[in-house]
Each structure stands twice: as C-alpha cells, then as structure tokens.
PyMOL Python script that loads the backbone (N, CA, C, O; Angstrom):
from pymol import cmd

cmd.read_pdbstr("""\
ATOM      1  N   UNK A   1     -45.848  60.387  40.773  1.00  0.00           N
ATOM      2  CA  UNK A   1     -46.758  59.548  40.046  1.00  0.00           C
ATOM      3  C   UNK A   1     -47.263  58.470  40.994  1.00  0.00           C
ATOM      4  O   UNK A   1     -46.481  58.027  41.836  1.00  0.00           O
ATOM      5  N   UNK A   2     -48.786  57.915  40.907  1.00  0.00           N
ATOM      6  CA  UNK A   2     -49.172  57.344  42.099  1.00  0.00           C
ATOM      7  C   UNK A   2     -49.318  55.948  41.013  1.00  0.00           C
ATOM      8  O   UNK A   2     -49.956  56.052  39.965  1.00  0.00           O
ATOM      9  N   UNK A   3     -48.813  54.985  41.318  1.00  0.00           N
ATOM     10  CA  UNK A   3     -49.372  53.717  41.008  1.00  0.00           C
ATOM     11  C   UNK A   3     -50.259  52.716  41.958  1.00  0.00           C
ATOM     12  O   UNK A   3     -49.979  52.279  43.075  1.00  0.00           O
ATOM     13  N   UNK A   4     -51.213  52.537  41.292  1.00  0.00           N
ATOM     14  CA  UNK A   4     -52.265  51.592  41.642  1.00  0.00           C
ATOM     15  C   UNK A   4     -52.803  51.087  40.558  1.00  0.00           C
ATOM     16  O   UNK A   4     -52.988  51.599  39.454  1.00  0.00           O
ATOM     17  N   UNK A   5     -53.137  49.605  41.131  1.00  0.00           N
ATOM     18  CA  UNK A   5     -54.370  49.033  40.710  1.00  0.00           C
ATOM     19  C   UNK A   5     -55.645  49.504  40.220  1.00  0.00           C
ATOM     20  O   UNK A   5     -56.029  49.387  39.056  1.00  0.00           O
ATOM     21  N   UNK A   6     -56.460  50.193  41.437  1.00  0.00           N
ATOM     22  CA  UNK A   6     -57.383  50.445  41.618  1.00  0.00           C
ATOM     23  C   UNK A   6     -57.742  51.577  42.544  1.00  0.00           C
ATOM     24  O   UNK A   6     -57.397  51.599  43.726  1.00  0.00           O
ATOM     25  N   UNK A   7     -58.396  52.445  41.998  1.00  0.00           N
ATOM     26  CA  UNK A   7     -58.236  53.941  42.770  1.00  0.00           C
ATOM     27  C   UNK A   7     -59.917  54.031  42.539  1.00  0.00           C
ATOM     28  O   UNK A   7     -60.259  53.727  41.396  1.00  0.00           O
ATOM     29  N   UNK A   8     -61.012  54.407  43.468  1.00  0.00           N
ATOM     30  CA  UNK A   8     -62.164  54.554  43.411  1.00  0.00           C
ATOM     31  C   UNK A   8     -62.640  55.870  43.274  1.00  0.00           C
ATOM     32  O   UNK A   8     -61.986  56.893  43.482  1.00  0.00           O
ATOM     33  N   UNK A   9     -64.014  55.779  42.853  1.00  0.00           N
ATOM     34  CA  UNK A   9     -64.151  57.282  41.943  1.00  0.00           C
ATOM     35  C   UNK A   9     -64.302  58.525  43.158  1.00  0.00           C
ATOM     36  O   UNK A   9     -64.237  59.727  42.903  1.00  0.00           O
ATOM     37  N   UNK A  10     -64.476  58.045  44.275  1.00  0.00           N
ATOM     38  CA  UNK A  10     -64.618  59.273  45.192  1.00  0.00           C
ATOM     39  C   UNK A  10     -63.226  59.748  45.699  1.00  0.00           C
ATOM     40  O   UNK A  10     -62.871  60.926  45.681  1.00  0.00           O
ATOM     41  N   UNK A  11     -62.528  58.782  46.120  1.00  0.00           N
ATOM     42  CA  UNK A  11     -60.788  59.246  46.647  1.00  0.00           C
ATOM     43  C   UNK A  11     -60.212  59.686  45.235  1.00  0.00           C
ATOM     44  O   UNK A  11     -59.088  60.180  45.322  1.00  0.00           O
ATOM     45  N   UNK A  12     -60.679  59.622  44.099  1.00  0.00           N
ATOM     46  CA  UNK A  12     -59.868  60.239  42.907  1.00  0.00           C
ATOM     47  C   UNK A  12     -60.705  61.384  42.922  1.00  0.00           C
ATOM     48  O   UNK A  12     -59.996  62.354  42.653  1.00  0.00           O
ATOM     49  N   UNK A  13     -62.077  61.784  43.142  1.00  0.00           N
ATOM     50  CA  UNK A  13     -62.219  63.027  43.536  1.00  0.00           C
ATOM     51  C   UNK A  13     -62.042  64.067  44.344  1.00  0.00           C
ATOM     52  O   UNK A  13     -62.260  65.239  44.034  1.00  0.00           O
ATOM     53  N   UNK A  14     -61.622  63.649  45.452  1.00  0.00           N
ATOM     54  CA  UNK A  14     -61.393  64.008  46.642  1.00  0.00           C
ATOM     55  C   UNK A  14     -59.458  64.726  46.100  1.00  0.00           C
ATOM     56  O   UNK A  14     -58.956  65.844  46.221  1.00  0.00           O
ATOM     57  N   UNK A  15     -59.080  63.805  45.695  1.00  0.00           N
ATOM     58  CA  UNK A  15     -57.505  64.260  45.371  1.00  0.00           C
ATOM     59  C   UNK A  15     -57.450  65.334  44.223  1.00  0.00           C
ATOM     60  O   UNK A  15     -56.650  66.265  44.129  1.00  0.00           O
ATOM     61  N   UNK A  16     -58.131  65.114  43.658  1.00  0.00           N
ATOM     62  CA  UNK A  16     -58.419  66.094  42.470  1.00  0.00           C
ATOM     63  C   UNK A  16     -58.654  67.485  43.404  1.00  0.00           C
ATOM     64  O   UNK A  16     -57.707  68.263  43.525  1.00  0.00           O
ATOM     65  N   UNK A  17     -59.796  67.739  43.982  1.00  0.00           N
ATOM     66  CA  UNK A  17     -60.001  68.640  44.500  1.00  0.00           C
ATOM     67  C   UNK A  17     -58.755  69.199  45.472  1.00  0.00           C
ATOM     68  O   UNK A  17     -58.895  70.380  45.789  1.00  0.00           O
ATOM     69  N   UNK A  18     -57.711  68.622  45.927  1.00  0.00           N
ATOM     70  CA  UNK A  18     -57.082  68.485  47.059  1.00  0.00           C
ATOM     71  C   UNK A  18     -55.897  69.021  45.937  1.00  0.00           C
ATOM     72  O   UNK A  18     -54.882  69.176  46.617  1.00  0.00           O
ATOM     73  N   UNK A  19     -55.646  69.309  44.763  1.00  0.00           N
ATOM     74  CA  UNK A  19     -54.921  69.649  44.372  1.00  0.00           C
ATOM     75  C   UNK A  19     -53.788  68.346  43.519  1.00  0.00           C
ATOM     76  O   UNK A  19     -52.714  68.532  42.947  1.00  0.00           O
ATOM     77  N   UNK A  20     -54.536  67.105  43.730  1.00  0.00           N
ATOM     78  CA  UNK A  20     -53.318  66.485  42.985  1.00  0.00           C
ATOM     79  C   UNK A  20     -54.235  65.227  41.786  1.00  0.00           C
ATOM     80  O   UNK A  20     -55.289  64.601  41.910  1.00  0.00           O
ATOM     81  N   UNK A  21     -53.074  65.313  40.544  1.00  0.00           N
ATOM     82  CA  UNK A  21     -54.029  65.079  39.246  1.00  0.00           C
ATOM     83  C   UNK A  21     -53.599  63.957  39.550  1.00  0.00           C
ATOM     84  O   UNK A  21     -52.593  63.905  40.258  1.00  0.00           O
ATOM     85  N   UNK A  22     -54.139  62.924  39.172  1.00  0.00           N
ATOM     86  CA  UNK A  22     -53.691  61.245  38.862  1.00  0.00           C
ATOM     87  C   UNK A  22     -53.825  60.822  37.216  1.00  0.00           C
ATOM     88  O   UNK A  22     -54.836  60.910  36.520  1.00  0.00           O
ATOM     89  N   UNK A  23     -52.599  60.379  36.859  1.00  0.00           N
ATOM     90  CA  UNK A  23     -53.134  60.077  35.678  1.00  0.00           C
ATOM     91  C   UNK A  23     -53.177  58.460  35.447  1.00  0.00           C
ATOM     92  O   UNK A  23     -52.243  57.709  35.726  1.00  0.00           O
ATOM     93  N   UNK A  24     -54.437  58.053  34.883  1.00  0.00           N
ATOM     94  CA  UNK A  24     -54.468  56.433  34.963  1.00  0.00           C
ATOM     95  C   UNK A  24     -54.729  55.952  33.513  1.00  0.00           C
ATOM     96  O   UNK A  24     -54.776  56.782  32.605  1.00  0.00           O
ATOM     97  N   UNK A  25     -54.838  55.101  33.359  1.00  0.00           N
ATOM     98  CA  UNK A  25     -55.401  54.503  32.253  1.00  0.00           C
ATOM     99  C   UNK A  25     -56.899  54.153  32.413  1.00  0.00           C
ATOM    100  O   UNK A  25     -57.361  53.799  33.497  1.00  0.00           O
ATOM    101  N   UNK A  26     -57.641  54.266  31.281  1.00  0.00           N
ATOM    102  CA  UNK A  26     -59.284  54.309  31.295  1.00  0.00           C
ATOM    103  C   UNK A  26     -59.219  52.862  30.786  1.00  0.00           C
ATOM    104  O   UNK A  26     -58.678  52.515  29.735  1.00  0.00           O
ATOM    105  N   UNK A  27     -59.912  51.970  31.769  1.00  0.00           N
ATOM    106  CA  UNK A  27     -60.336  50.506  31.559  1.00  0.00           C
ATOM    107  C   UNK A  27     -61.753  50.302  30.833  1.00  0.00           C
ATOM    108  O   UNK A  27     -62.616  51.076  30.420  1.00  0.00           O
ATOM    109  N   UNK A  28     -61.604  48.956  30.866  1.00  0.00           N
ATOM    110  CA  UNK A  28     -63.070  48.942  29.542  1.00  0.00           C
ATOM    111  C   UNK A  28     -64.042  48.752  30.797  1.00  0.00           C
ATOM    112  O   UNK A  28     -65.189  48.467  30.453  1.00  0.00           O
ATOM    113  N   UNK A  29     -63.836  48.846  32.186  1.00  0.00           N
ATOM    114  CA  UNK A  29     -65.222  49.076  32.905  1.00  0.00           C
ATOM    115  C   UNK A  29     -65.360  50.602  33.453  1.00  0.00           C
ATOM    116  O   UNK A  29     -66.278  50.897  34.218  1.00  0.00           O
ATOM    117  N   UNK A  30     -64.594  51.361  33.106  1.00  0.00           N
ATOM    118  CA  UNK A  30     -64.977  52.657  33.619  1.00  0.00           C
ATOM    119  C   UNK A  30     -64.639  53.761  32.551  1.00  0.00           C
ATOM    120  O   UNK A  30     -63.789  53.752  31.661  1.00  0.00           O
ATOM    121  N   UNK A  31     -65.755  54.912  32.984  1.00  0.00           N
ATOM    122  CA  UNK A  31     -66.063  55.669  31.490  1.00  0.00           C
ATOM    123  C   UNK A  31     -64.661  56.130  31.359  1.00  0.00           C
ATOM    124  O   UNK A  31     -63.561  56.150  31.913  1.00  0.00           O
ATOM    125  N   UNK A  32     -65.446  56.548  30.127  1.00  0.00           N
ATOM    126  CA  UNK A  32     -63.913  57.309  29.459  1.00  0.00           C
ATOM    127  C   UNK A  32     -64.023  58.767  29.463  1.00  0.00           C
ATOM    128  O   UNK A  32     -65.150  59.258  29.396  1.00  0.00           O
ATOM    129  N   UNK A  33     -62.910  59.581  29.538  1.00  0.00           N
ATOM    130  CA  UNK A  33     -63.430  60.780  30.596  1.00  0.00           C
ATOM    131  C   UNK A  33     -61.811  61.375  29.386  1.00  0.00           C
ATOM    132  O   UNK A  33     -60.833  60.793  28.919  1.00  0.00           O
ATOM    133  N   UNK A  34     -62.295  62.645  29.343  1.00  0.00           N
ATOM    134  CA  UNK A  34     -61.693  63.420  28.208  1.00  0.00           C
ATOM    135  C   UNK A  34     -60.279  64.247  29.139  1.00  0.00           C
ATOM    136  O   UNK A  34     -60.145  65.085  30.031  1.00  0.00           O
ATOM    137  N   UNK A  35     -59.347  63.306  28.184  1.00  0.00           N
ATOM    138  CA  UNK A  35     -57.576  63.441  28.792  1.00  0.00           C
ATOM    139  C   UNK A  35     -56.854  64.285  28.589  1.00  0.00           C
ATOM    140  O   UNK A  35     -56.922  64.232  27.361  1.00  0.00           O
ATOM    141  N   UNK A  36     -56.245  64.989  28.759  1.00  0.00           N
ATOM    142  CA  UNK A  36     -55.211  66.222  28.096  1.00  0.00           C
ATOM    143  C   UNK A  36     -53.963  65.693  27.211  1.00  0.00           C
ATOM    144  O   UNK A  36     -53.284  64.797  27.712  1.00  0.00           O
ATOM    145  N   UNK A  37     -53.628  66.159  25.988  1.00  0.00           N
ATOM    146  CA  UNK A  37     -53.215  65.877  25.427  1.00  0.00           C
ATOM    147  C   UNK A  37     -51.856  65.419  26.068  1.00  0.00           C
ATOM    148  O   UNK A  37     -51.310  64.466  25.514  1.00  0.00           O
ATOM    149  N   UNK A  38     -51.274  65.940  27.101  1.00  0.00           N
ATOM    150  CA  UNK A  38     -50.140  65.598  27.774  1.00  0.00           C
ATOM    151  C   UNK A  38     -49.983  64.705  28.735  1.00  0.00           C
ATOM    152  O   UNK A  38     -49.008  64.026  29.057  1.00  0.00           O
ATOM    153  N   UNK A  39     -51.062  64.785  29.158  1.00  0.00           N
ATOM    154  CA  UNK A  39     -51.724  63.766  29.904  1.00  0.00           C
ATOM    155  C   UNK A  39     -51.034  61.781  29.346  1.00  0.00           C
ATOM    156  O   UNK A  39     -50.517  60.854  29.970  1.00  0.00           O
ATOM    157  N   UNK A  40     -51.436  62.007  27.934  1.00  0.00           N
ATOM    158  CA  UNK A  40     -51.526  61.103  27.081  1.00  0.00           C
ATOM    159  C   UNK A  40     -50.740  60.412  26.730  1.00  0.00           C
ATOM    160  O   UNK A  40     -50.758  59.189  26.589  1.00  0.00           O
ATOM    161  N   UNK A  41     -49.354  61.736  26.416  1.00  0.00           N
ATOM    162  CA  UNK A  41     -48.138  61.559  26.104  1.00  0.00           C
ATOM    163  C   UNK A  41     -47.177  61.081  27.127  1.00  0.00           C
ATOM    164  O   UNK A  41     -46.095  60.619  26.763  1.00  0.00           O
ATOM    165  N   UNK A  42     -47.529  61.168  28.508  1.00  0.00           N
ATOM    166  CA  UNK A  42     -46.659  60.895  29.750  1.00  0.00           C
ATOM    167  C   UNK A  42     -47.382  59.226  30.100  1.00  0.00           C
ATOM    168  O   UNK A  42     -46.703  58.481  30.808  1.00  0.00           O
ATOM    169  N   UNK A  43     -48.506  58.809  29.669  1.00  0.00           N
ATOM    170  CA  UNK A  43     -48.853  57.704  30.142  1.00  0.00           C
ATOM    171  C   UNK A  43     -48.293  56.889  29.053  1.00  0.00           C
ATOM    172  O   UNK A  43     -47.792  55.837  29.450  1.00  0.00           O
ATOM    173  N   UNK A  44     -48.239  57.118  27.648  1.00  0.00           N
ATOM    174  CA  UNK A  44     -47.624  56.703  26.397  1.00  0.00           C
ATOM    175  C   UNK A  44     -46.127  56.268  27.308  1.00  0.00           C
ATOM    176  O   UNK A  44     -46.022  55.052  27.467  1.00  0.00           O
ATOM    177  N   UNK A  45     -45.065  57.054  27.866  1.00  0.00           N
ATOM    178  CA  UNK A  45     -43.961  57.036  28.125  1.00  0.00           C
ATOM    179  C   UNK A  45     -43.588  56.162  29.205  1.00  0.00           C
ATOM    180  O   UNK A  45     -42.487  55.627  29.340  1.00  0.00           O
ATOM    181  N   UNK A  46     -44.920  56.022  30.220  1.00  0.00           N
ATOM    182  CA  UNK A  46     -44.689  55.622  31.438  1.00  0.00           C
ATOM    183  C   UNK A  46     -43.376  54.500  31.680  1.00  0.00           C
ATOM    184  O   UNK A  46     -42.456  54.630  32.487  1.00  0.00           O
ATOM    185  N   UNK A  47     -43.634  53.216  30.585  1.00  0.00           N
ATOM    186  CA  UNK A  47     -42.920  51.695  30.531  1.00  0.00           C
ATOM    187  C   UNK A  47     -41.505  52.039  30.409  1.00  0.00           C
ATOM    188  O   UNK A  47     -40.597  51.367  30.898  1.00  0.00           O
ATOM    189  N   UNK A  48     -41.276  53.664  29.394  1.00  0.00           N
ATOM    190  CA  UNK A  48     -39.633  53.641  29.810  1.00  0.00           C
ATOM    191  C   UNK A  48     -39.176  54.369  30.885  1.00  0.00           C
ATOM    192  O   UNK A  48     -38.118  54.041  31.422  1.00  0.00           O
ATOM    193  N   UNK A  49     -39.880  55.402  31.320  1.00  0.00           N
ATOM    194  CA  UNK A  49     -39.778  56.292  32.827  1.00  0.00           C
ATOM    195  C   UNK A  49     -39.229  54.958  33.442  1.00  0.00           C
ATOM    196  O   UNK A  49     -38.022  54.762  33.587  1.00  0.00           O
ATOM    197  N   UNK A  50     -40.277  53.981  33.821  1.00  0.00           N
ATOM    198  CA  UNK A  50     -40.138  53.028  35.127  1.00  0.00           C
ATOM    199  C   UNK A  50     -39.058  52.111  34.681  1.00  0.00           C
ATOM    200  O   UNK A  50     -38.396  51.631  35.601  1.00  0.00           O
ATOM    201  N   UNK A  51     -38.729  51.758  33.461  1.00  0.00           N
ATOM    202  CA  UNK A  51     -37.463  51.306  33.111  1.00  0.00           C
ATOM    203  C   UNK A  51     -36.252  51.615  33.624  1.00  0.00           C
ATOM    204  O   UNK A  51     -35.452  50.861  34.178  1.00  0.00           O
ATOM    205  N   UNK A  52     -36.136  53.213  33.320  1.00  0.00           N
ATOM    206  CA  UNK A  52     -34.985  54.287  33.579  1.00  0.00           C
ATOM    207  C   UNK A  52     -34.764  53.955  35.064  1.00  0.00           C
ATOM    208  O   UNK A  52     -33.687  53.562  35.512  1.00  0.00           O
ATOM    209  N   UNK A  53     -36.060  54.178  35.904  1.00  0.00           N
ATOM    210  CA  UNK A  53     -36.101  53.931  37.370  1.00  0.00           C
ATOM    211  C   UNK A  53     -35.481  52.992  37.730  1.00  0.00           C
ATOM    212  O   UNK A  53     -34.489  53.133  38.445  1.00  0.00           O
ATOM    213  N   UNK A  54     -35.890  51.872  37.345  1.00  0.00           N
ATOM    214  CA  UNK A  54     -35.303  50.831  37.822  1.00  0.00           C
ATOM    215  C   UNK A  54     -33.976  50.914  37.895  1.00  0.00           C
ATOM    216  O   UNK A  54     -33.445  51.197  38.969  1.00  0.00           O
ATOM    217  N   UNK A  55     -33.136  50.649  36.604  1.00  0.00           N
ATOM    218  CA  UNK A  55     -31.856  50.188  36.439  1.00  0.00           C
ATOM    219  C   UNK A  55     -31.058  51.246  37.285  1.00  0.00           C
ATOM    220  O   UNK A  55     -29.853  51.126  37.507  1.00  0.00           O
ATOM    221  N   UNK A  56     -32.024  52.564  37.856  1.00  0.00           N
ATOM    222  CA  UNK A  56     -30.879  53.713  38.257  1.00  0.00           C
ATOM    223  C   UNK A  56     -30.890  52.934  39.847  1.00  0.00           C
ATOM    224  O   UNK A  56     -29.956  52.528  40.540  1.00  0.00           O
ATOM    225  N   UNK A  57     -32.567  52.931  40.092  1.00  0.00           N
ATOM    226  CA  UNK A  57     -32.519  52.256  41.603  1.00  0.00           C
ATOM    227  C   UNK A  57     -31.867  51.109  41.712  1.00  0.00           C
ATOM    228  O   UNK A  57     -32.124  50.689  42.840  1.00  0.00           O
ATOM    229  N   UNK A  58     -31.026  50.223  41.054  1.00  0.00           N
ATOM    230  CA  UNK A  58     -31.089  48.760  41.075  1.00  0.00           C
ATOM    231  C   UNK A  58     -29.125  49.257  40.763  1.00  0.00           C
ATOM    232  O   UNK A  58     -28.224  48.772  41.448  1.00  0.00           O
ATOM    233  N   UNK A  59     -28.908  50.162  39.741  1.00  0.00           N
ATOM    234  CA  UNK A  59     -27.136  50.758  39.950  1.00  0.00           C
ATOM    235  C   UNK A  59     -26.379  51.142  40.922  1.00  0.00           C
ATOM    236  O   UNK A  59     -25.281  50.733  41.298  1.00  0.00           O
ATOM    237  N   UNK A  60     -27.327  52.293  41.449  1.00  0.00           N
ATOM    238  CA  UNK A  60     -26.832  53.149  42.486  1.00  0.00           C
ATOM    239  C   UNK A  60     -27.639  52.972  43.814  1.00  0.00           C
ATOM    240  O   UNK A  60     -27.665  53.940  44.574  1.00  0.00           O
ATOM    241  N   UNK A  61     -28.369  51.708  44.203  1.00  0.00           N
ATOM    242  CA  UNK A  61     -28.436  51.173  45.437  1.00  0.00           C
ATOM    243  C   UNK A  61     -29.364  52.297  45.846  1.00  0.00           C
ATOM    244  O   UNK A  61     -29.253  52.411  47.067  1.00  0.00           O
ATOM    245  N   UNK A  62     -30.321  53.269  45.321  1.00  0.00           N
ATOM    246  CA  UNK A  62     -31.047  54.190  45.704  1.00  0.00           C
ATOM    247  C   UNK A  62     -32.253  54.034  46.456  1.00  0.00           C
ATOM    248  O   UNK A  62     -32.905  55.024  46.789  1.00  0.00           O
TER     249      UNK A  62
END
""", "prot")
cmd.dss("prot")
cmd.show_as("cartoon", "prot")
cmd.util.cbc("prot")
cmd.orient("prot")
C-alpha cells in the first residue's frame, strides 16, 4: 500500500499501466473516478490495518 499525500495524475498513470493499482481517497478537488467495490472496503479498513501495524511494529521492534 503506497501512502501519500499527493500523487499526480500522470505518475498514477504511468503506475497503473506499469501494473500497480493505488488506492486513494477522491478529494473534493479531483474528479471522482468509479471505484471497485473492494477497492472501497479496504480504504473503509485502512485506520485499523495501520493501527494493527503499528502496535505490532512498536511490540516486536520490527
């Protein structure tokens, strides 16, 4: 999973083509562009994924 800020519309095309999906959140300045339903459900989840992350990286010194 790639986190950023800010990812511009040509290097998110370029990766797309290159074989790798990014999934971001659609801001109120850029269109809104039709998501896969799973898509949806993994960005829904993200806050406890990176939760989980943490406390494992932050337990076991990873």
């Amino acid at each position: 999973m790639v986190i950023k800020n800010y990812i511009s519309k040509d290097l998110f095309e370029k990766l797309f083509v290159d074989g790798i999906h990014l999934i971001t959140k659609v801001r109120k300045n850029m269109k809104n562009k039709a998501m896969d339903y799973i898509d949806k459900v993994i960005l829904r989840k993200r806050a406890i994924i990176e939760s989980i992350y943490n406390v494992l990286k932050n337990t076991y010194q990873i």
